[in-house]
C-alpha positions as CSV (number, residue, x, y, z in Angstrom):
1,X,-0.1,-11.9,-32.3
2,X,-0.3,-15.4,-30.2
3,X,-3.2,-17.6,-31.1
4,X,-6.4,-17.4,-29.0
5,X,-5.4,-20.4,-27.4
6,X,-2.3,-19.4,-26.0
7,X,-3.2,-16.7,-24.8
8,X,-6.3,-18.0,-22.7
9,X,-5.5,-21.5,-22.0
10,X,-4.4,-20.8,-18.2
11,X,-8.1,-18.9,-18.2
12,X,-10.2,-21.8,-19.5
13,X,-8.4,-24.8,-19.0
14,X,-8.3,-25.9,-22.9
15,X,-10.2,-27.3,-24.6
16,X,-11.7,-30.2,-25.2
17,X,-14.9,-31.0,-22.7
18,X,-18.3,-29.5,-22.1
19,X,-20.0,-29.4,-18.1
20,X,-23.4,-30.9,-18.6
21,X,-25.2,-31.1,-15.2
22,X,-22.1,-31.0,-13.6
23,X,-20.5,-33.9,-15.3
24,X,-17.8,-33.1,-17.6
25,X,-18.1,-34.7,-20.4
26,X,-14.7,-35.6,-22.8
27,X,-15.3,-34.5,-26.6
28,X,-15.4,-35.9,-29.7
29,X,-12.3,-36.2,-31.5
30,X,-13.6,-34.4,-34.5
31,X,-14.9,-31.1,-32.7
32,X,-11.6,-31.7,-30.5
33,X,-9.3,-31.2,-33.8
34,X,-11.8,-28.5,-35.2
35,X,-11.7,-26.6,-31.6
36,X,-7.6,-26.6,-31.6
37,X,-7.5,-25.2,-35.0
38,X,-9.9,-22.6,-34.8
39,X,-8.0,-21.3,-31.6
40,X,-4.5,-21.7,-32.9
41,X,-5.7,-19.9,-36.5
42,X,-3.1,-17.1,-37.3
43,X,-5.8,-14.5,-38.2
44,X,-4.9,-11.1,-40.5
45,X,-3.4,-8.4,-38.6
46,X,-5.9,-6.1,-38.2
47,X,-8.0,-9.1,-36.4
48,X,-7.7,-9.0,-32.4
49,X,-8.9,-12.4,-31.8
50,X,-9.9,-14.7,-28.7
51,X,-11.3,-17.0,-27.1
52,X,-14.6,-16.1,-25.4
53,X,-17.2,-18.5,-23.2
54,X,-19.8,-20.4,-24.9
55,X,-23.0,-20.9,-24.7
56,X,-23.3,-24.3,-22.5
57,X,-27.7,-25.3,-22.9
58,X,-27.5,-24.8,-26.5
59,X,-25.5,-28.0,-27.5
60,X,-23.4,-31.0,-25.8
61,X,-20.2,-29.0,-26.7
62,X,-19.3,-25.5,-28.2
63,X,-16.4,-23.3,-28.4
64,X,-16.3,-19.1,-29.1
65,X,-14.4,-16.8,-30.5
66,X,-14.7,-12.9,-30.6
67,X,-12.6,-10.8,-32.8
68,X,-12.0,-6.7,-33.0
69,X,-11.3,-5.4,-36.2
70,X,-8.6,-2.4,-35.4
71,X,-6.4,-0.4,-37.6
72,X,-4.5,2.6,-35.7
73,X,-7.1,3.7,-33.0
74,X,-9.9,3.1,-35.6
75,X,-12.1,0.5,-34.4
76,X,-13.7,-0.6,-37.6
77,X,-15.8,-3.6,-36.2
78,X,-16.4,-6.8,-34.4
79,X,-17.5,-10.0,-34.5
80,X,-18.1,-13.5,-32.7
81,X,-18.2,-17.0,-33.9
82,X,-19.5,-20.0,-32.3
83,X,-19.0,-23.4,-32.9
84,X,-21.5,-26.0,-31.4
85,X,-21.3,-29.7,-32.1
86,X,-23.9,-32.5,-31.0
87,X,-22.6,-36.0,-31.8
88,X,-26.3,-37.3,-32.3
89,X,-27.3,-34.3,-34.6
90,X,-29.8,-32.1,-34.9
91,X,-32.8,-31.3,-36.7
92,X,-32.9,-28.7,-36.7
93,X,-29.3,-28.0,-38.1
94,X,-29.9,-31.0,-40.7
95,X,-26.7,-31.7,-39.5
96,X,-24.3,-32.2,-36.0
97,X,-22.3,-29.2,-36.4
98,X,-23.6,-25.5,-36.7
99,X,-21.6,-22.3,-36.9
100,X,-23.1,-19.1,-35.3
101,X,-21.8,-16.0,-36.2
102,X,-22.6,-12.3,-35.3
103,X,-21.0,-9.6,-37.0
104,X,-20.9,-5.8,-36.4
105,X,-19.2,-2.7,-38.8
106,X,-19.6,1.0,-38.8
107,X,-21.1,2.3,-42.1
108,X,-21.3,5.7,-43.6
109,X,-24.5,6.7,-42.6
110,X,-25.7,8.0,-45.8
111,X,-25.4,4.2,-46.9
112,X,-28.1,3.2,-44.7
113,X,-30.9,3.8,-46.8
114,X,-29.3,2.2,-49.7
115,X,-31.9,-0.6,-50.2
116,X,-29.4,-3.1,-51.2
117,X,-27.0,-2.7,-48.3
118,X,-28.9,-5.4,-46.6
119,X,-28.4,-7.8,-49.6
120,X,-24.9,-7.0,-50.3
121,X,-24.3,-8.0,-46.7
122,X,-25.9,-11.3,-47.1
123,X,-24.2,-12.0,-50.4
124,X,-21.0,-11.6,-48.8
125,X,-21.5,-14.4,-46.3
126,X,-23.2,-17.0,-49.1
127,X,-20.3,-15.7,-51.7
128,X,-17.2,-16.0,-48.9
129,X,-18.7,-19.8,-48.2
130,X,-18.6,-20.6,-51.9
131,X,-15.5,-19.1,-52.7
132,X,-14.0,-20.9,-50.2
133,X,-15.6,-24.2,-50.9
134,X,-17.0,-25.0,-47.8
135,X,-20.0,-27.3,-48.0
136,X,-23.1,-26.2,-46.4
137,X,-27.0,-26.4,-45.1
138,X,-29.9,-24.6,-43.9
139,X,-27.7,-21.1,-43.7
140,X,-30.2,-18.2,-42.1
141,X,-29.5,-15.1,-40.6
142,X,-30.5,-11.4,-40.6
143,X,-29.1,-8.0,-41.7
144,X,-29.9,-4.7,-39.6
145,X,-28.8,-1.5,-40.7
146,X,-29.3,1.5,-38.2
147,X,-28.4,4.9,-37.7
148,X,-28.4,7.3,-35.1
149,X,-27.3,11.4,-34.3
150,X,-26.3,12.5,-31.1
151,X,-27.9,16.5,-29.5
152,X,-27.2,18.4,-26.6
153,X,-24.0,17.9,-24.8
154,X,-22.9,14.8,-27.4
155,X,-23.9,16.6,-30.5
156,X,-19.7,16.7,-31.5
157,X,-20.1,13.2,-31.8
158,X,-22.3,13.9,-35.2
159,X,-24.3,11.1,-36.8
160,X,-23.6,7.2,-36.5
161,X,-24.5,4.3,-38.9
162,X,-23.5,1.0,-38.3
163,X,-24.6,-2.3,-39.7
164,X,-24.8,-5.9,-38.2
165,X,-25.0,-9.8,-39.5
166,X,-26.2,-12.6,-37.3
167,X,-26.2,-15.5,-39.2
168,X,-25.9,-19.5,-38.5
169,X,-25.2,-22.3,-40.8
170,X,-24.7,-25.7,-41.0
171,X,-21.0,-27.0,-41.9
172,X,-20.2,-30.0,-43.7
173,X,-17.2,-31.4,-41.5
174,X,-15.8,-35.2,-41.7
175,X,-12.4,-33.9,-41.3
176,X,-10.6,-31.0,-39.5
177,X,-9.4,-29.5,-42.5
178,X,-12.4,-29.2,-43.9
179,X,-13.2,-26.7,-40.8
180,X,-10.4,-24.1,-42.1
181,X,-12.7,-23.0,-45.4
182,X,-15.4,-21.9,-42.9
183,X,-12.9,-20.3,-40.7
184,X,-11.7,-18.3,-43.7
185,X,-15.0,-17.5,-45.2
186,X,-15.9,-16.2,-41.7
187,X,-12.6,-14.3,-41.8
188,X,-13.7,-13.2,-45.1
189,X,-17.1,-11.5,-44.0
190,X,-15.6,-9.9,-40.9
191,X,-13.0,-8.5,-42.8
192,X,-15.4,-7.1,-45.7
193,X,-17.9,-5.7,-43.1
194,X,-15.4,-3.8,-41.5
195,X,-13.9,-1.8,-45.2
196,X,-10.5,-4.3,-45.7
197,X,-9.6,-5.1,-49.2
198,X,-9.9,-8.9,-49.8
199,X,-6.2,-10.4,-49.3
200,X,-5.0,-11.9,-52.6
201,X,-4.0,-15.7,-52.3
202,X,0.0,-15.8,-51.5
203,X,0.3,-11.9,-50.5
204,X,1.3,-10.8,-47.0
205,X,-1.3,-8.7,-45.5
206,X,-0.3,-4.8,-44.8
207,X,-2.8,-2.2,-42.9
208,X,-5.2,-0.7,-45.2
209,X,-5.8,2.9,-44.8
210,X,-9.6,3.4,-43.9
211,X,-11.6,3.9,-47.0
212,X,-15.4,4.6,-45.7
213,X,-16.4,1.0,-44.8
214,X,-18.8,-1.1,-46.9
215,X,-19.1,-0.3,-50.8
216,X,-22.3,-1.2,-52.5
């Protein structure tokens, strides 16, 4: 599979700049370097990845990705990741970078009333940061399980659980290589939302057979 940025740079141009009131404005260096390798990331296999639009009023300069999580013709989940960076810092981020994440999974729908699914999916973002060693602030988010059963004419389709993470924190990044442990941890909570075994250190990945999503 081709990086994100290869395969949209004829659509967007490449990175790095941000249009501000019309002006285009040339990006840091840093978020530059962080942009390049978030787009040319070889994700696992199951992971359709690319690049997406980002949101322009929220910061000076951001960059999106959006990711399927597919094995066979079983679409297991999805997810998006947004990276925004202003130079003078924020506030409100107690910090200049800030990582946006939303992430969706189906469930088993008997899981949904488990009352610590919504924990266990929160855990898995704070313990994928960690594990990765990514340094950190002001990390908040939600975790929504639902569940629904179709009648009448779509009553085949049975009943439907799924389960989603939005969730933003605040990255500690002086250098670009520094950006790759968030990238993984992100990886990391997409991949375990969606039912994939963890991928050992130093072990190419193969396919997993589907084994009913999340495990509390």
């Amino acid at each position: 599979m081709l990086p994100a940025r290869q395969r949209h740079a004829r659509r967007t141009g490449g990175y790095p700049h941000s249009v501000d009131a019309g002006r285009e404005q040339v990006a840091p260096k840093l978020f530059a370097e962080v942009v390049r390798i978030m787009l040319a990331r070889t994700w696992r296999p199951e992971f359709s990845v690319d690049e997406i639009p980002a949101p322009q009023k929220i910061a000076p300069f951001a960059a999106a990705i959006s990711a399927d999580v597919v094995i066979g013709e079983d679409d297991l989940g999805s997810g998006r990741l947004v990276l925004l960076h202003d130079p003078a810092g924020s506030a409100s981020w107690d910090g200049d970078f800030r990582c946006v994440s939303f992430v969706r999974a189906d469930i088993d729908p008997e899981m949904v009333t488990d009352p610590l699914l919504t924990e266990v999916g929160w855990s898995w973002l704070i313990e994928a940061l960690d594990r990765e060693h990514a340094d950190y602030r002001a990390p908040s988010g939600t975790v929504t399980a639902v569940s629904s059963q179709s009648f009448g004419g779509i009553a085949d389709d049975g009943a439907r659980a799924e389960v989603e993470l939005r969730a933003s924190w605040t990255p500690i990044i002086q250098t670009p290589a520094e950006a790759e442990a968030h990238l993984e941890a992100w990886a990391q909570l997409l991949g375990l939302a969606a039912g994939l075994p963890p991928l050992p250190d130093g072990v190419v990945p193969i396919a997993p057979r589907r084994t009913g999503g999340w495990s509390v």
